[in-house]
Short mmCIF file of the C-alpha atoms (twelve columns), coordinates in Angstrom:
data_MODEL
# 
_entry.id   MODEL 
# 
loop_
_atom_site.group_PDB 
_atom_site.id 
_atom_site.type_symbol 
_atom_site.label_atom_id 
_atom_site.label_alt_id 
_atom_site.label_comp_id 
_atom_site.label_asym_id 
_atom_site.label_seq_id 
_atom_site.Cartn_x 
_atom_site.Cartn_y 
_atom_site.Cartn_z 
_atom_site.pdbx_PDB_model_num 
ATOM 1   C CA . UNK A 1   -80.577 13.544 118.521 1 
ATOM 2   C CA . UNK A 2   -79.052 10.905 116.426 1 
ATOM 3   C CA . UNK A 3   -78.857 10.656 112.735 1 
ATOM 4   C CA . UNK A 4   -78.586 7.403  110.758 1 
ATOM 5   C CA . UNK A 5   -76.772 7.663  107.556 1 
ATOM 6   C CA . UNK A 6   -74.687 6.308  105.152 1 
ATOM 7   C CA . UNK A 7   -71.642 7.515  103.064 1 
ATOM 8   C CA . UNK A 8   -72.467 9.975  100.149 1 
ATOM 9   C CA . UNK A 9   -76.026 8.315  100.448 1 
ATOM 10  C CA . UNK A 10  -79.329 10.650 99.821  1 
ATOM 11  C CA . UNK A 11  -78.662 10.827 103.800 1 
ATOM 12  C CA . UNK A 12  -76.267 13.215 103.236 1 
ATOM 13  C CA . UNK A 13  -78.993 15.892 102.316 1 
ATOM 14  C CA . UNK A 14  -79.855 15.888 106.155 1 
ATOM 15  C CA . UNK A 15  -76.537 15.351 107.528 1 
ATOM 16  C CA . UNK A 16  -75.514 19.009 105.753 1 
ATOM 17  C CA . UNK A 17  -78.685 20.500 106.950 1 
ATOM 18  C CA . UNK A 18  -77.494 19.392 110.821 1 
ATOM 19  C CA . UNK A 19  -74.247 20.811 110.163 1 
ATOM 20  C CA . UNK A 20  -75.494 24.180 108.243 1 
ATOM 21  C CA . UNK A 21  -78.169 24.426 111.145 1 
ATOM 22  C CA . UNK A 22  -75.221 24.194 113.773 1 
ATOM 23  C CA . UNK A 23  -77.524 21.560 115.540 1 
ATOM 24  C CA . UNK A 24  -75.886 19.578 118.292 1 
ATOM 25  C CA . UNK A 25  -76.286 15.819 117.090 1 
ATOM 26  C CA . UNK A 26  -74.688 12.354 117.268 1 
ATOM 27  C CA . UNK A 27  -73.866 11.044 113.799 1 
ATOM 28  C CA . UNK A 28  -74.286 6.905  113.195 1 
ATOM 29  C CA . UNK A 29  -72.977 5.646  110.408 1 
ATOM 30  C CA . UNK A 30  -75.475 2.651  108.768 1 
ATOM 31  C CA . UNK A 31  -73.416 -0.116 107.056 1 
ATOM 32  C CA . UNK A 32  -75.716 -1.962 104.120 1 
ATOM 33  C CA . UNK A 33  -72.932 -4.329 103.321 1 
ATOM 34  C CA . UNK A 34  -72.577 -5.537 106.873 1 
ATOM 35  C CA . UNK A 35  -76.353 -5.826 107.385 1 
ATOM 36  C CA . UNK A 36  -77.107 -3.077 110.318 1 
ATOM 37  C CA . UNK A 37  -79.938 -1.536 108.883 1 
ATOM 38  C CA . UNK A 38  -81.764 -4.948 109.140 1 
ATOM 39  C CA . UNK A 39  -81.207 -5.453 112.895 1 
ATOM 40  C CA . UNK A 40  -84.097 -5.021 115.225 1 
ATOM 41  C CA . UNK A 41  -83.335 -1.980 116.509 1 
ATOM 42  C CA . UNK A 42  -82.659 -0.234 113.425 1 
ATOM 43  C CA . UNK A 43  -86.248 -1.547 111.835 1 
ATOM 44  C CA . UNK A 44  -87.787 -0.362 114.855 1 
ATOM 45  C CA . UNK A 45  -87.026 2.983  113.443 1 
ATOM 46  C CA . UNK A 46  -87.757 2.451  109.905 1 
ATOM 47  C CA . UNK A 47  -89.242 -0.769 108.559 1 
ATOM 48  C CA . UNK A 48  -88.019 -0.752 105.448 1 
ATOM 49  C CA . UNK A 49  -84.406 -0.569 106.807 1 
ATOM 50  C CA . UNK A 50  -83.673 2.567  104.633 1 
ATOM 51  C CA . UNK A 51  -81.770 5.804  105.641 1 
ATOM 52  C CA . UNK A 52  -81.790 8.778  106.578 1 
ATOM 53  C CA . UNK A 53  -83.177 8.446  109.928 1 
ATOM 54  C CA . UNK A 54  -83.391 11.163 112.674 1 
ATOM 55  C CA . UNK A 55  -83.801 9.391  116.523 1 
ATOM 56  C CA . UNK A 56  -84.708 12.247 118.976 1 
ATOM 57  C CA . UNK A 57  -84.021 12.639 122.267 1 
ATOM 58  C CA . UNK A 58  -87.506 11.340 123.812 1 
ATOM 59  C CA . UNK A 59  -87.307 7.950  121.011 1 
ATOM 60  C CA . UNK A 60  -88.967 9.385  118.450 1 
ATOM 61  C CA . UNK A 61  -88.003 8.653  114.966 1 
ATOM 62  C CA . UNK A 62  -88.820 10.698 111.610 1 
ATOM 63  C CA . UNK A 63  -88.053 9.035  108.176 1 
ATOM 64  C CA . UNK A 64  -87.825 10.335 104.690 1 
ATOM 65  C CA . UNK A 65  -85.033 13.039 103.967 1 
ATOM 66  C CA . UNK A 66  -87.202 16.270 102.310 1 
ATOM 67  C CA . UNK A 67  -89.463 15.720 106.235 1 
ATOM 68  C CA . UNK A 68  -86.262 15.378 107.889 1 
ATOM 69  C CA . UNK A 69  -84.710 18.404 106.072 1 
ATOM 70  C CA . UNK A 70  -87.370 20.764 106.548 1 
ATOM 71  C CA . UNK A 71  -87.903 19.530 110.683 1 
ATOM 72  C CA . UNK A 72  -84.224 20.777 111.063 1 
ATOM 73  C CA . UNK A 73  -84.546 23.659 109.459 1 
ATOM 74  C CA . UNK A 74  -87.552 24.461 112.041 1 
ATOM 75  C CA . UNK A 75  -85.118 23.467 114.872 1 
ATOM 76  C CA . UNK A 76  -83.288 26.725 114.212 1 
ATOM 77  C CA . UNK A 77  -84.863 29.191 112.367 1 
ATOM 78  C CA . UNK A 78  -82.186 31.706 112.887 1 
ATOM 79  C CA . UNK A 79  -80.120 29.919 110.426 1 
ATOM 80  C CA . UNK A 80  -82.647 30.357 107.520 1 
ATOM 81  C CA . UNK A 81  -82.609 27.420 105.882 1 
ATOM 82  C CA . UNK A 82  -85.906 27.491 104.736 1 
ATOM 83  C CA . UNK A 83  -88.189 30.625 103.202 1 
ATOM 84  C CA . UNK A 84  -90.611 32.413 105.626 1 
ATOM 85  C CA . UNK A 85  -93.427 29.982 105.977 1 
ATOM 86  C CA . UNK A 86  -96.796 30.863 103.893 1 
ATOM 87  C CA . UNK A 87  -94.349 33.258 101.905 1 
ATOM 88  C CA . UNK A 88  -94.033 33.012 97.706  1 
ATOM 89  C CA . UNK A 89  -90.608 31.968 98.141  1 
ATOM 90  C CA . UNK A 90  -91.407 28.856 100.588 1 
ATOM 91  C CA . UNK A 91  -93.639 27.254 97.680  1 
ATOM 92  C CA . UNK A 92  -90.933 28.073 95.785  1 
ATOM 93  C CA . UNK A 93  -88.748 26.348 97.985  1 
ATOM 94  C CA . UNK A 94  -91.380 23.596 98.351  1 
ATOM 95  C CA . UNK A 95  -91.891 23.089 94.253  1 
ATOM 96  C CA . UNK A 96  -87.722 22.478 94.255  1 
ATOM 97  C CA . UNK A 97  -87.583 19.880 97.138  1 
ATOM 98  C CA . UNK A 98  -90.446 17.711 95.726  1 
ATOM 99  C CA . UNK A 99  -88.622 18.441 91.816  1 
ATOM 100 C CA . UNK A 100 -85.045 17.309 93.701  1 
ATOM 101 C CA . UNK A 101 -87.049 14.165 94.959  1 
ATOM 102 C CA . UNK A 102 -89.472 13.061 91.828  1 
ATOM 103 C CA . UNK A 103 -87.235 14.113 88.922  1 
ATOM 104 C CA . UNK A 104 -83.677 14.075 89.779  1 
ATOM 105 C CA . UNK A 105 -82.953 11.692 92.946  1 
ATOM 106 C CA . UNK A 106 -85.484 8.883  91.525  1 
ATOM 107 C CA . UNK A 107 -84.163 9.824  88.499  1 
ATOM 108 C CA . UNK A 108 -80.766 8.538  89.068  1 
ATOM 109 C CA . UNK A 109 -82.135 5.095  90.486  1 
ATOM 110 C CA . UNK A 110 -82.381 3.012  87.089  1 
ATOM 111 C CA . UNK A 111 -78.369 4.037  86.922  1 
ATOM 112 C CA . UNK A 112 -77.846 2.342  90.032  1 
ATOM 113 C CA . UNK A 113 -80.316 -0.383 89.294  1 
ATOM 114 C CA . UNK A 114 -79.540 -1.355 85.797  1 
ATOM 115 C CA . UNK A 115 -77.411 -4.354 86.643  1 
ATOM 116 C CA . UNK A 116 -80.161 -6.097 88.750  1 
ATOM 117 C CA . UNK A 117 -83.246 -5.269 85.864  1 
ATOM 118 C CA . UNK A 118 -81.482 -6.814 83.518  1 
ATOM 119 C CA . UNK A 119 -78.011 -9.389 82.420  1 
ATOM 120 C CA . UNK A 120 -78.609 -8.160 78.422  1 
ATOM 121 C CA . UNK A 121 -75.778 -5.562 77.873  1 
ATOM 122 C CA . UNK A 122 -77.305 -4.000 74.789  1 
ATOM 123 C CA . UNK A 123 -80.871 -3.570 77.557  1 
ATOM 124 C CA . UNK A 124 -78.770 -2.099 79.700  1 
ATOM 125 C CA . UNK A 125 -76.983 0.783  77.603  1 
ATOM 126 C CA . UNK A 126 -80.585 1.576  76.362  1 
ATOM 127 C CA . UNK A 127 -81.880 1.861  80.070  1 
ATOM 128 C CA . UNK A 128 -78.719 3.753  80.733  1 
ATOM 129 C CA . UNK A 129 -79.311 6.102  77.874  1 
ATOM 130 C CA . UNK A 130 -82.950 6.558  78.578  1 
ATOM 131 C CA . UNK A 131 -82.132 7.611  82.082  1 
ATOM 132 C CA . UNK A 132 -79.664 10.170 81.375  1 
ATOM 133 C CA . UNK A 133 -81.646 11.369 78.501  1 
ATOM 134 C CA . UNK A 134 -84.417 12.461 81.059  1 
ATOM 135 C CA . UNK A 135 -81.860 13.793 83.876  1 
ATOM 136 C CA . UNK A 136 -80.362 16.022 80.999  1 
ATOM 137 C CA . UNK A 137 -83.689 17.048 80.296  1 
ATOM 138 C CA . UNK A 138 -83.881 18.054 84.128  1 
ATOM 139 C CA . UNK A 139 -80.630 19.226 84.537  1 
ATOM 140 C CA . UNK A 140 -81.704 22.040 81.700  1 
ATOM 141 C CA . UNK A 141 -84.855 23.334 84.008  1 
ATOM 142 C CA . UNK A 142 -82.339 23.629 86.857  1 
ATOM 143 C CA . UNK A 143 -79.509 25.279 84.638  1 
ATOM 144 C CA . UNK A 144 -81.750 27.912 83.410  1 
ATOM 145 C CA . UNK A 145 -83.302 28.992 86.489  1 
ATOM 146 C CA . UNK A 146 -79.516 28.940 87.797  1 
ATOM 147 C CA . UNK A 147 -78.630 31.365 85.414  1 
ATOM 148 C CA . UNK A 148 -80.649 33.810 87.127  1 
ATOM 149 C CA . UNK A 149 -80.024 33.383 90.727  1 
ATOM 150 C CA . UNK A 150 -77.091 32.206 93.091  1 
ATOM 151 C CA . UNK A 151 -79.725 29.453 94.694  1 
ATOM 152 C CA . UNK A 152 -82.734 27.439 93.493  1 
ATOM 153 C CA . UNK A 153 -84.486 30.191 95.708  1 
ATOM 154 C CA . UNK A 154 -83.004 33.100 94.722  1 
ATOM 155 C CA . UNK A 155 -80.445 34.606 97.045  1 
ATOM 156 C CA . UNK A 156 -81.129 32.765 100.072 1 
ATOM 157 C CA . UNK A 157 -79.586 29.122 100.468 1 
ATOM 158 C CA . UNK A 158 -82.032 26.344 101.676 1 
ATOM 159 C CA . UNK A 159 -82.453 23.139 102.452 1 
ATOM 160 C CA . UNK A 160 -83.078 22.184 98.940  1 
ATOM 161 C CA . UNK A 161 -79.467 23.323 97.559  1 
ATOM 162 C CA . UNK A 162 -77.973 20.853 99.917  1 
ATOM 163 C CA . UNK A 163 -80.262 18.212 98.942  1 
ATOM 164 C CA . UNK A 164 -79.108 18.543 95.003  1 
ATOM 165 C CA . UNK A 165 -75.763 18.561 95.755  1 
ATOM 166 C CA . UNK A 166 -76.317 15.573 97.400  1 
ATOM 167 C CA . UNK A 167 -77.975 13.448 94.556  1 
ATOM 168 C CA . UNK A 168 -75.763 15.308 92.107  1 
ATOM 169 C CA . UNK A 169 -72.679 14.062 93.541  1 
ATOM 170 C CA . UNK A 170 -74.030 10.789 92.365  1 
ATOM 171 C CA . UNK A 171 -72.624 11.986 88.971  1 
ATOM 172 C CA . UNK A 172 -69.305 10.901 89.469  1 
ATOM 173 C CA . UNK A 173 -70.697 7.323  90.063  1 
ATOM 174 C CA . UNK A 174 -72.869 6.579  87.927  1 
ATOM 175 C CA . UNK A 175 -70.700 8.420  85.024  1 
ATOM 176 C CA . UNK A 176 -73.302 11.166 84.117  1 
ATOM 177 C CA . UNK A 177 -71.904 14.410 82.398  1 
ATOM 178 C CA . UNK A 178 -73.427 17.512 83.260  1 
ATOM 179 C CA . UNK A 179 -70.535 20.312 82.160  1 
ATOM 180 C CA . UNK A 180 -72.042 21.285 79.371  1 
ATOM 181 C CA . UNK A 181 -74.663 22.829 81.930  1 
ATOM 182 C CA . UNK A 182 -72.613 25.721 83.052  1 
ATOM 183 C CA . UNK A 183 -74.516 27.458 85.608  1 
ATOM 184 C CA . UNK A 184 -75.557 23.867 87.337  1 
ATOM 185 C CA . UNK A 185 -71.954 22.874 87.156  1 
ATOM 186 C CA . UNK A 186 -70.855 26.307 88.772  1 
ATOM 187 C CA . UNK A 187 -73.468 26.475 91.526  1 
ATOM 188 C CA . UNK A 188 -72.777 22.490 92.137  1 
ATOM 189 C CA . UNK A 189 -68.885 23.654 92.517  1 
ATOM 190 C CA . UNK A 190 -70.267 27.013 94.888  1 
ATOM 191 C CA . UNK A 191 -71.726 24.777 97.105  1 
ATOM 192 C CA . UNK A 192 -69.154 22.280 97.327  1 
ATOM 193 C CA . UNK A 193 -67.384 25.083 98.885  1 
ATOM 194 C CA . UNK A 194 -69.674 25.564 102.179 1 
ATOM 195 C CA . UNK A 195 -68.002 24.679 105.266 1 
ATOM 196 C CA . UNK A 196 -71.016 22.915 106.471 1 
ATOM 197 C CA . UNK A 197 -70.605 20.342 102.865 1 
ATOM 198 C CA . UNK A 198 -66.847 20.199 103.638 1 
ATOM 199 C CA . UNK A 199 -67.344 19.377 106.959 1 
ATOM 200 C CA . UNK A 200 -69.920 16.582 106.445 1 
ATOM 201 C CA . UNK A 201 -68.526 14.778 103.350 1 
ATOM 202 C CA . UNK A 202 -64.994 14.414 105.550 1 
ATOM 203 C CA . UNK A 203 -67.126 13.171 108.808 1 
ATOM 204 C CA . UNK A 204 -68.552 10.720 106.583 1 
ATOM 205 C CA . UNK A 205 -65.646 9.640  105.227 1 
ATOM 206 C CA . UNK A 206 -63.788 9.570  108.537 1 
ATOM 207 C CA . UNK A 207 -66.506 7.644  110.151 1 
ATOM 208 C CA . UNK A 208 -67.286 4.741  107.429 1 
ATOM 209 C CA . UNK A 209 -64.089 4.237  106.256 1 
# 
């Protein structure tokens, strides 16, 4: 299989799950600035020329990270990725990858956006503030259930802890503070430390750069 991604993008959510799943894949790197998610080929796989992607082996393509995330996860269930299905603790797990995906990663997009919404500086700051004000407000739900477990599901690492590291590395970008949120910030740093994160933030930076 082949996955379609680009550098630090919300791609790299699914490119960790490969890599913590210890699935054999082929990793292509998706260049916005040059234009390759707009050739034919590429919007034969998604039309709306967004990322991830995962190609498999017999042509088919799945879009949309959380679907992609939880498909690998299937792939090899020895690596427990993801809760036992119709368990507690897999709408658990479910309830945190669609919080990951509504609150924080689409919370982050006016951050990103800001420039192109509006030229007015002082519009800007107050978009800026707004945003942050409501990640904070996030990053507190996730901070307090962090204070009481290693994961967002308890012991077990999922899917969904590679998927907020992912979005949360966005921090450094788009120059949001969250120390002052000491369990997030420790977890954040925990994870950071998994060989399968290690190994996929230096492929991607080997391979786009």
């Amino acid at each position: 299989m082949k996955l379609y991604f680009s550098e630090g993008a919300c791609s790299m959510a699914s490119h960790i799950a490969l890599n913590e799943a210890g699935i054999k894949y082929t990793p292509v790197p998706v260049s916005f600035d040059k234009g390759e998610n707009e050739t034919a080929h590429f919007l034969g796989l998604n039309p709306l020329g967004a990322i991830p992607v995962l190609e498999l082996d017999n042509g088919k393509a799945l879009t949309e990270g959380v679907a992609i995330m939880e498909y690998i996860a299937a792939q090899n269930p020895q690596a427990n990725l993801v809760p036992a299905k119709d368990s507690f603790e897999y709408f658990t797990f479910k309830k945190w990858m669609n919080f990951i995906s509504t609150e924080v990663h689409k919370g982050f997009t006016p951050l990103f956006a800001v420039e192109y919404m509006t030229k007015n500086k002082d519009a800007q700051q107050e978009i800026r503030d707004y945003a942050i004000n409501n990640l904070n407000e996030r990053f507190a739900v996730i901070d307090h259930e962090l204070s009481k477990n290693n994961f967002l599901c308890g012991s077990q690492y999922t899917v969904a802890d590679g998927y907020l590291f992912t979005v949360m590395s966005w921090s450094q970008y788009s120059k949001v503070d969250y120390s002052k949120f000491k369990y997030l910030a420790a977890y954040l740093a925990r994870v950071g430390e998994r060989p399968a994160v290690l190994k996929t933030i230096k492929l991607e930076e080997t391979l786009c750069n």
